[in-house]
The first five atom37 places (N, CA, C, CB, O) and aatype in JSON, in Angstrom:
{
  "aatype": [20, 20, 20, 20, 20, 20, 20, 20, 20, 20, 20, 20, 20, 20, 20, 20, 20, 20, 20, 20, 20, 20, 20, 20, 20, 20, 20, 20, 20, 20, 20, 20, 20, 20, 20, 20, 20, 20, 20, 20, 20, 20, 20, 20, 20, 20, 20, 20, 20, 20, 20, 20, 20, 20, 20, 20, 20, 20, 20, 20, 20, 20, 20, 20, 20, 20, 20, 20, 20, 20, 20, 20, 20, 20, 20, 20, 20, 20, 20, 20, 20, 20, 20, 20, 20, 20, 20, 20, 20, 20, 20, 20, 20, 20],
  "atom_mask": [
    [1, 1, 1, 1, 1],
    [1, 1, 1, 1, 1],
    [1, 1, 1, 1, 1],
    [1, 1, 1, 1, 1],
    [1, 1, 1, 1, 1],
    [1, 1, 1, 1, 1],
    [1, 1, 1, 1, 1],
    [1, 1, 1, 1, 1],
    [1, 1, 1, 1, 1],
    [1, 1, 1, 1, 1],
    [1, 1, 1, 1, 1],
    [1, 1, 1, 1, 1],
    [1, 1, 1, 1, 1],
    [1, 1, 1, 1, 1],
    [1, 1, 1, 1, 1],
    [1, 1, 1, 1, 1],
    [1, 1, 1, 1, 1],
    [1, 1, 1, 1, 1],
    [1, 1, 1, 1, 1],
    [1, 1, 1, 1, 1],
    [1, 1, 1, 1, 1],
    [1, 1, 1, 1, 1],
    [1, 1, 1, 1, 1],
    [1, 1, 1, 1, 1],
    [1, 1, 1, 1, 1],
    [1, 1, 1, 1, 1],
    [1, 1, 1, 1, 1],
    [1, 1, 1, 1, 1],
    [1, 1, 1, 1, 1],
    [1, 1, 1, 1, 1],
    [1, 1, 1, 1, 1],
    [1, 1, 1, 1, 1],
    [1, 1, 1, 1, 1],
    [1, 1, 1, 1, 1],
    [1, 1, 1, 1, 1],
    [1, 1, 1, 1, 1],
    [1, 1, 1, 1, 1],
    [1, 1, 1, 1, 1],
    [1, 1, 1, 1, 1],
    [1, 1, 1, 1, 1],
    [1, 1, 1, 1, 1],
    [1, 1, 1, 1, 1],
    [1, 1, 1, 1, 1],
    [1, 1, 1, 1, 1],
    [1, 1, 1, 1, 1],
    [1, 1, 1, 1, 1],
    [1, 1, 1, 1, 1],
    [1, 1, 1, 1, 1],
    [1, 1, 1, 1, 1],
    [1, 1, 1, 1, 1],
    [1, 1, 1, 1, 1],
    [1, 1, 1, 1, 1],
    [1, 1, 1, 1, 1],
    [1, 1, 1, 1, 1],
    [1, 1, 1, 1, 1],
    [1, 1, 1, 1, 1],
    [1, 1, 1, 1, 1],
    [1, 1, 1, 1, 1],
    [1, 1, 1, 1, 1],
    [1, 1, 1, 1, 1],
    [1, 1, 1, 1, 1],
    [1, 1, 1, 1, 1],
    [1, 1, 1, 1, 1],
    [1, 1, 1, 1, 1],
    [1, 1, 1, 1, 1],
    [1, 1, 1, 1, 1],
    [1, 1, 1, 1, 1],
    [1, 1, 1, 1, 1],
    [1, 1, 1, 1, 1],
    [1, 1, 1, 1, 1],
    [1, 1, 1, 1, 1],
    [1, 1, 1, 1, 1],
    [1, 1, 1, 1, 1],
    [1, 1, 1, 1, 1],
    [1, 1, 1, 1, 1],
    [1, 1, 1, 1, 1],
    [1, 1, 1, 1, 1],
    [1, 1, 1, 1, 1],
    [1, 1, 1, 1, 1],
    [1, 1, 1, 1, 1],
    [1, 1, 1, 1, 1],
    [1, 1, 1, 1, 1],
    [1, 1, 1, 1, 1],
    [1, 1, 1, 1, 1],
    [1, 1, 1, 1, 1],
    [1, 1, 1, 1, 1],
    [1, 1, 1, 1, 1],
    [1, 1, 1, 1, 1],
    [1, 1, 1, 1, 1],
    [1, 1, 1, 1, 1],
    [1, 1, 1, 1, 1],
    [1, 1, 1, 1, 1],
    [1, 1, 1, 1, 1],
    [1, 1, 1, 1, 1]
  ],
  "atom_positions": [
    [[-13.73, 4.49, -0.14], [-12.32, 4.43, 0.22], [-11.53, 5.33, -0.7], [-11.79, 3.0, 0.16], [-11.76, 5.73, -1.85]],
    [[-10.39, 5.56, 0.25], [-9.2, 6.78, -0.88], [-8.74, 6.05, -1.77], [-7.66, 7.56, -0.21], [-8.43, 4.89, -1.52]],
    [[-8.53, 6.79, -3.5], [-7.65, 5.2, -3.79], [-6.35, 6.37, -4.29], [-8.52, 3.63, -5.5], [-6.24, 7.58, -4.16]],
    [[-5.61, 5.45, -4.81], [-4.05, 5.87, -4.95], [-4.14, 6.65, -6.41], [-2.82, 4.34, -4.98], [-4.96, 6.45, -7.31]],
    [[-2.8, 7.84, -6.38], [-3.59, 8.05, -7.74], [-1.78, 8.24, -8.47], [-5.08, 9.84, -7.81], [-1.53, 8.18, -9.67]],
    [[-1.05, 8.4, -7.7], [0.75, 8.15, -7.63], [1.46, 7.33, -7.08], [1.45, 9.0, -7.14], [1.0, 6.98, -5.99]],
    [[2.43, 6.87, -7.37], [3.34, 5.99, -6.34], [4.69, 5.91, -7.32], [2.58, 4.2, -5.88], [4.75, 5.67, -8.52]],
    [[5.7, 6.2, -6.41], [6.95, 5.63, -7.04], [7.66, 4.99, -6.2], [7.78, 6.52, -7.62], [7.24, 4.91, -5.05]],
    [[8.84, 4.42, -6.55], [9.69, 3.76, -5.86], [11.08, 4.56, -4.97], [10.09, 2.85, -6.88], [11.57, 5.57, -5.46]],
    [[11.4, 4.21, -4.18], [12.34, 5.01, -3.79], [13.37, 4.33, -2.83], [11.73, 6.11, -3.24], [13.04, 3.32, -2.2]],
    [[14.52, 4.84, -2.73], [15.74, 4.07, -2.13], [14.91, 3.36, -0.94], [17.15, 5.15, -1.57], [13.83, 3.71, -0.48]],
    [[15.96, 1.98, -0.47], [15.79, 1.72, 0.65], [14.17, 0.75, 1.03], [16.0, 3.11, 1.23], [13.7, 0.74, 2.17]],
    [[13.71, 0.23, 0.19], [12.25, -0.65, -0.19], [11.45, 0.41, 0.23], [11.83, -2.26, 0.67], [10.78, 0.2, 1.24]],
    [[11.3, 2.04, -0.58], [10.2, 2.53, 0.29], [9.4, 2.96, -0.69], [10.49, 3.61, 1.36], [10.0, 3.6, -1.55]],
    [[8.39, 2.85, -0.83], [7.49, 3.87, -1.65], [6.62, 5.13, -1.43], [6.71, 3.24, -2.09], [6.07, 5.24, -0.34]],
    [[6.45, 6.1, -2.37], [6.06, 7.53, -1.81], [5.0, 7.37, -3.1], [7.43, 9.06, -1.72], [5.11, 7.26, -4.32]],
    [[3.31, 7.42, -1.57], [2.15, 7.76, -2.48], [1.53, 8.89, -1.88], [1.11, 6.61, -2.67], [1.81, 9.68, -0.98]],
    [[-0.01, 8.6, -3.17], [-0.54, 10.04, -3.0], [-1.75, 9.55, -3.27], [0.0, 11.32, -3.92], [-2.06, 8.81, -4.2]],
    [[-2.59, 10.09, -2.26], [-4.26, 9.64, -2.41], [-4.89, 10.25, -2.9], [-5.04, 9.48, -1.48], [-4.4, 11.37, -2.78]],
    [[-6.05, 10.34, -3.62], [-7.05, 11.17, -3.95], [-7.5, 12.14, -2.76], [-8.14, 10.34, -4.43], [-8.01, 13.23, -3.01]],
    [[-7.31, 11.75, -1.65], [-8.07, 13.09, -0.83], [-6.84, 14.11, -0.06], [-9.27, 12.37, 0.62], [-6.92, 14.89, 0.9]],
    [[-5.75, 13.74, -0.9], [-4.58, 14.46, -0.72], [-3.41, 13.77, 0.36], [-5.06, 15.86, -0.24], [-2.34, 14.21, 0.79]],
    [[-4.02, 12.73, 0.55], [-2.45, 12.18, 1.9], [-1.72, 11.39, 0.7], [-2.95, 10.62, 3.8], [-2.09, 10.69, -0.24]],
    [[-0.21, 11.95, 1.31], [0.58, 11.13, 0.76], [2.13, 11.15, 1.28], [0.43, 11.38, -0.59], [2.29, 12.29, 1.73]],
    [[3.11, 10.57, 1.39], [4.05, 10.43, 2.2], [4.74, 9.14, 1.53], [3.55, 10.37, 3.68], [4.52, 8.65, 0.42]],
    [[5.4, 8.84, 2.27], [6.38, 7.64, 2.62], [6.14, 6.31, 2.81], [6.92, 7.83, 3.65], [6.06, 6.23, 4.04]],
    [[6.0, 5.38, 2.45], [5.73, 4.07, 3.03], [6.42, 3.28, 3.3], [5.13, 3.48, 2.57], [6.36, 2.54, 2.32]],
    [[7.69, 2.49, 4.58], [8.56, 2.0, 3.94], [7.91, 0.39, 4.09], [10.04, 2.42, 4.5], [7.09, -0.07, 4.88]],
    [[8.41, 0.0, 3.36], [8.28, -1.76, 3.04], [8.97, -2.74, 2.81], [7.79, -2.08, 2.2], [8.82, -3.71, 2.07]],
    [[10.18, -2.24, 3.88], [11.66, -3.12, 3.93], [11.55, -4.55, 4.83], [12.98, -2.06, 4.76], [12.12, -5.64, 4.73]],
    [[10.85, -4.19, 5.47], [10.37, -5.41, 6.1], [9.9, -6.81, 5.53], [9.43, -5.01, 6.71], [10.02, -7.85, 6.18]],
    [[9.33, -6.75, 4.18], [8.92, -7.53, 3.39], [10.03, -8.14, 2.06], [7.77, -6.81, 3.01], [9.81, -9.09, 1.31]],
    [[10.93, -7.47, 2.09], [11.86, -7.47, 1.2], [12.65, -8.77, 1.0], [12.63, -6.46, 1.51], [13.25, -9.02, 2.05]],
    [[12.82, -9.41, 0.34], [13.44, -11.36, 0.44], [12.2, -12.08, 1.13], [15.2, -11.76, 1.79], [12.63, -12.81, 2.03]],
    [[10.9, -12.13, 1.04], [10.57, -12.64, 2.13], [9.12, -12.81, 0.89], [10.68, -11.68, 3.82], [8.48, -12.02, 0.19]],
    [[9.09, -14.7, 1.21], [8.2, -15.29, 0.05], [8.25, -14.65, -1.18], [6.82, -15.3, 0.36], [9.19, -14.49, -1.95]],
    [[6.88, -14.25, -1.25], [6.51, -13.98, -3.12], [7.57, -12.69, -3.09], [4.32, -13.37, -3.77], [7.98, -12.52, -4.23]],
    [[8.27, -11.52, -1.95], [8.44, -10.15, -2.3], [9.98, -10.71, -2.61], [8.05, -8.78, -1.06], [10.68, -9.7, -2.64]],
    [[10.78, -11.85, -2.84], [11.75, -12.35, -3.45], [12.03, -11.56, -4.45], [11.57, -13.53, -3.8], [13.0, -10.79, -4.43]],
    [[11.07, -11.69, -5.56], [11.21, -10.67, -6.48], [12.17, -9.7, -6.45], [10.24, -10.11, -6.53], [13.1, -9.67, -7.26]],
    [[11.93, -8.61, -5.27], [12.66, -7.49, -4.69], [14.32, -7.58, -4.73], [12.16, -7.39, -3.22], [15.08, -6.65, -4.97]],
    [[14.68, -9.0, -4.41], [16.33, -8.35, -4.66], [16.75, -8.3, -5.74], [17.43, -8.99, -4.12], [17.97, -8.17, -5.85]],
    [[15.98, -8.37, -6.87], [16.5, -7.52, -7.97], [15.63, -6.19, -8.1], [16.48, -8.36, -9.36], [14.64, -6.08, -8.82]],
    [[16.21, -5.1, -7.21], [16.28, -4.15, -7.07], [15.7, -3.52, -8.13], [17.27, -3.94, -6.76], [14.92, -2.59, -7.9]],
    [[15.94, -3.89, -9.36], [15.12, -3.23, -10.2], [13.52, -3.95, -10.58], [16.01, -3.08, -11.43], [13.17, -4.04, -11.75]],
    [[13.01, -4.23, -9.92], [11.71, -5.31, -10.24], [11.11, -4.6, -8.92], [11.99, -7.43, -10.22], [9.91, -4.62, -8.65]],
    [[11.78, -4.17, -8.37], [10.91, -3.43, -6.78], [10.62, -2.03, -7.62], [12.23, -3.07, -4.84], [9.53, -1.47, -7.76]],
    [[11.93, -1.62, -8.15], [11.62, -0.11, -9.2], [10.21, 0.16, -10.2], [12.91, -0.08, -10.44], [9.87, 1.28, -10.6]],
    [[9.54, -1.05, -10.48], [8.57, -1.05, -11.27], [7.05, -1.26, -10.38], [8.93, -2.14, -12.31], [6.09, -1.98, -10.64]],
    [[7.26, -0.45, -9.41], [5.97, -0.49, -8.92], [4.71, 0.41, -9.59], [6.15, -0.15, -7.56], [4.98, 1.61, -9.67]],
    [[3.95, 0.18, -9.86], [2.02, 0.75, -10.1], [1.42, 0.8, -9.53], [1.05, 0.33, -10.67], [1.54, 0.45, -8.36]],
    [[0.09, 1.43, -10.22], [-1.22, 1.01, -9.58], [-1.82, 0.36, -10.61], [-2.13, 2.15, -9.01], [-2.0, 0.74, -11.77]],
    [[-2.17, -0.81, -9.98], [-3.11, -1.66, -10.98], [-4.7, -1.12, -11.07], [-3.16, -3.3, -10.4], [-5.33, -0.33, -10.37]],
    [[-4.99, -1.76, -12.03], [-6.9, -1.91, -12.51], [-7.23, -1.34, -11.4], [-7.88, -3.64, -12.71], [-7.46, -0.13, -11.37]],
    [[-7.3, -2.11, -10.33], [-8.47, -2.49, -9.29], [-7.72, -1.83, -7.93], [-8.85, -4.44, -9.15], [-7.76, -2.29, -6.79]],
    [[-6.89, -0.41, -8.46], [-6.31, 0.2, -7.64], [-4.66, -0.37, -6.32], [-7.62, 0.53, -7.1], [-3.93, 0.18, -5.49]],
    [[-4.83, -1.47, -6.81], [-3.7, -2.35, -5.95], [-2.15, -1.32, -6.45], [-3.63, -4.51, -6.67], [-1.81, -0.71, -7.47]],
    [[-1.56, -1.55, -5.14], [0.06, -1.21, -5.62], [0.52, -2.5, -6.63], [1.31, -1.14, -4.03], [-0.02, -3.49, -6.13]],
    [[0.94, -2.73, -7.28], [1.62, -4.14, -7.65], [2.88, -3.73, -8.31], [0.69, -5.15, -8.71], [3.1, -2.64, -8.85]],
    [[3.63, -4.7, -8.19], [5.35, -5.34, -8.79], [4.79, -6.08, -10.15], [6.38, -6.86, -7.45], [5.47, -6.11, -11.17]],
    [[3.83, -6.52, -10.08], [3.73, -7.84, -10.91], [2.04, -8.13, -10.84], [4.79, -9.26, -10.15], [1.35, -7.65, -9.94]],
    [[1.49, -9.03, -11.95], [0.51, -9.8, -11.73], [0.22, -11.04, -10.47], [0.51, -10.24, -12.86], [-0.8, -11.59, -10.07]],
    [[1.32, -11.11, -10.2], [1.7, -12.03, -8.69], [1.91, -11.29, -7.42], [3.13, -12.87, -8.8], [1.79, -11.84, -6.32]],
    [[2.25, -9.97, -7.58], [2.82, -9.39, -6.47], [1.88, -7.89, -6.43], [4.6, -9.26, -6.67], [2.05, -7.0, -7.26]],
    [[0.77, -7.8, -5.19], [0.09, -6.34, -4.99], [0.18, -6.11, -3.94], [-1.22, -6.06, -5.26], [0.65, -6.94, -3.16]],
    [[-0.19, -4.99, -3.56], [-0.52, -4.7, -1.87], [-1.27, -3.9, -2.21], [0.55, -4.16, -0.68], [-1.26, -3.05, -3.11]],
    [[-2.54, -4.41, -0.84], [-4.6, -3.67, -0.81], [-3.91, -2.23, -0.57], [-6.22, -4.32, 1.1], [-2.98, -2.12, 0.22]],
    [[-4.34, -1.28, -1.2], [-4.85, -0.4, -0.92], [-5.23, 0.47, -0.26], [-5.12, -0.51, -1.06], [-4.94, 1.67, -0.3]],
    [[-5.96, -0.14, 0.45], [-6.46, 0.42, 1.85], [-5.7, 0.25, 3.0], [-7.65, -0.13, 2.23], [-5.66, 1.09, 3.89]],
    [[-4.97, -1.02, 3.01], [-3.25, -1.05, 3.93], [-2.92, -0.29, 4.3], [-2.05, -1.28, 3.49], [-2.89, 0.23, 5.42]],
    [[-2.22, 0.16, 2.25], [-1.24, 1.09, 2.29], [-1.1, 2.76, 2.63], [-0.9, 0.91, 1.26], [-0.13, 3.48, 2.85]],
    [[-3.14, 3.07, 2.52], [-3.19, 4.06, 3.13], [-3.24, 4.33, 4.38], [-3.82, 4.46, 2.78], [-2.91, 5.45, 4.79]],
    [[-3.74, 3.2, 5.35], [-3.32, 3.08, 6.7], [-2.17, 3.47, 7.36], [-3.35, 2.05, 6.92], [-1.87, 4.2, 8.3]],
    [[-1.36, 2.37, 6.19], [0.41, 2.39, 6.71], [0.65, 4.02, 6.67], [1.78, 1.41, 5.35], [1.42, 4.54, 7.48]],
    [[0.09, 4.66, 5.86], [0.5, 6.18, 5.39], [0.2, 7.0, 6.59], [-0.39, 6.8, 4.01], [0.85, 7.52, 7.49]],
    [[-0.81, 6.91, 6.31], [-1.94, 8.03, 7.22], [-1.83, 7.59, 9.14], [-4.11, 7.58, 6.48], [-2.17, 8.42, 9.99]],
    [[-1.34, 6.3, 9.47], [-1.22, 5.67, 10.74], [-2.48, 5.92, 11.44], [-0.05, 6.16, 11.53], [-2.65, 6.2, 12.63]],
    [[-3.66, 5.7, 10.14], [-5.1, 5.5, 11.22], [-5.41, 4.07, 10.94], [-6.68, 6.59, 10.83], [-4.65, 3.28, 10.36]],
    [[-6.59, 3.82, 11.39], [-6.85, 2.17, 12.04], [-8.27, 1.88, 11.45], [-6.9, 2.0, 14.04], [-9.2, 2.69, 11.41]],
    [[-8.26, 0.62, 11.03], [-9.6, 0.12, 10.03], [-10.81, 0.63, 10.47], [-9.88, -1.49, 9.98], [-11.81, 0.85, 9.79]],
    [[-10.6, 0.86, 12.04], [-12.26, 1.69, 12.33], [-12.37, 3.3, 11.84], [-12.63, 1.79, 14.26], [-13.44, 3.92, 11.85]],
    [[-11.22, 3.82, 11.44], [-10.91, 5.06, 11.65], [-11.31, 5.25, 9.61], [-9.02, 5.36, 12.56], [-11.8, 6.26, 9.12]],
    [[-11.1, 4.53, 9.16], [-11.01, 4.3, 7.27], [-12.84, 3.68, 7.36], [-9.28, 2.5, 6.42], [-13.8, 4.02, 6.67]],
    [[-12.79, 3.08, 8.05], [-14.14, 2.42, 7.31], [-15.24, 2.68, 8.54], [-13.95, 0.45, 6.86], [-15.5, 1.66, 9.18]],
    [[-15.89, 3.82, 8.96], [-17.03, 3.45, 9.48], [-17.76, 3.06, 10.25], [-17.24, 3.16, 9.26], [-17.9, 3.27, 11.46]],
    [[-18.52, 2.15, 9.19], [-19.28, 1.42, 9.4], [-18.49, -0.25, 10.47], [-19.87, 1.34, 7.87], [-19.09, -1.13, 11.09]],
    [[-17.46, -0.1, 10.31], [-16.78, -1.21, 11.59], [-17.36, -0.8, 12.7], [-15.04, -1.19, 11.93], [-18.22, -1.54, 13.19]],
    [[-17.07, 0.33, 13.28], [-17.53, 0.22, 14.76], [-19.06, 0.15, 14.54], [-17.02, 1.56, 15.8], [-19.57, 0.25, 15.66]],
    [[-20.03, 0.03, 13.56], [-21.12, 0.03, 13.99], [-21.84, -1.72, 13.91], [-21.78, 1.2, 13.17], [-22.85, -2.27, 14.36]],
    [[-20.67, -2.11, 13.09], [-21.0, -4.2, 13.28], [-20.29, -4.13, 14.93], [-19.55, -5.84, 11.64], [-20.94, -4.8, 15.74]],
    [[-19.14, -3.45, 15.49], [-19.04, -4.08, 16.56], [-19.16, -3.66, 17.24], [-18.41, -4.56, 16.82], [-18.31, -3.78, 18.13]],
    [[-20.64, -2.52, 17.51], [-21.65, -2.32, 18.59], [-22.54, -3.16, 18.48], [-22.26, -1.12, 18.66], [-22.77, -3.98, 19.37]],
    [[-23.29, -3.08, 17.16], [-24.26, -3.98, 17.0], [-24.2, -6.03, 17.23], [-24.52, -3.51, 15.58], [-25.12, -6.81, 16.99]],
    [[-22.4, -6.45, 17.9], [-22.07, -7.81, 17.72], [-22.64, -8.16, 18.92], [-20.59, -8.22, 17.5], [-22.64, -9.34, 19.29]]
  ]
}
């Protein structure tokens, strides 16, 4: 899998990454914004402190990540068979 190797924060809940195999763009993630754990977010500056963690996760926090592989989805607008493979070959073989 691609993993992340930039990310910052940017107006409007959006973040702009960058993969190791060169995609990178826009993500927005306003949708999530007040909503359970992403509470956090309306202090606007706690959304500003986004990373990449250890284990490649976006995270806000030790409480708050998003996979990875999502977020390159969300990026790239291809589809788990299209990232991984080996999916369509468990669901020929199902």
């Amino acid at each position: 899998m691609h993993k992340p190797i930039e990310v910052r924060a940017l107006p409007g809940y959006k973040i702009w990454l960058r993969y190791d195999d060169g995609a990178q763009g826009e993500v927005d993630l306003s949708e999530y914004a007040g909503k359970g754990v992403f509470v956090l977010w309306n202090d606007y500056k706690a959304f500003e402190k986004v990373y990449i963690g250890e284990a490649d996760q976006i995270a806000w926090s030790e409480e708050i990540d998003m996979c990875p592989d999502s977020m390159y989805m969300k990026l790239t607008g291809k589809k788990a068979e299209d990232v991984f493979p080996n999916l369509k070959e468990v669901q020929v073989n199902a």
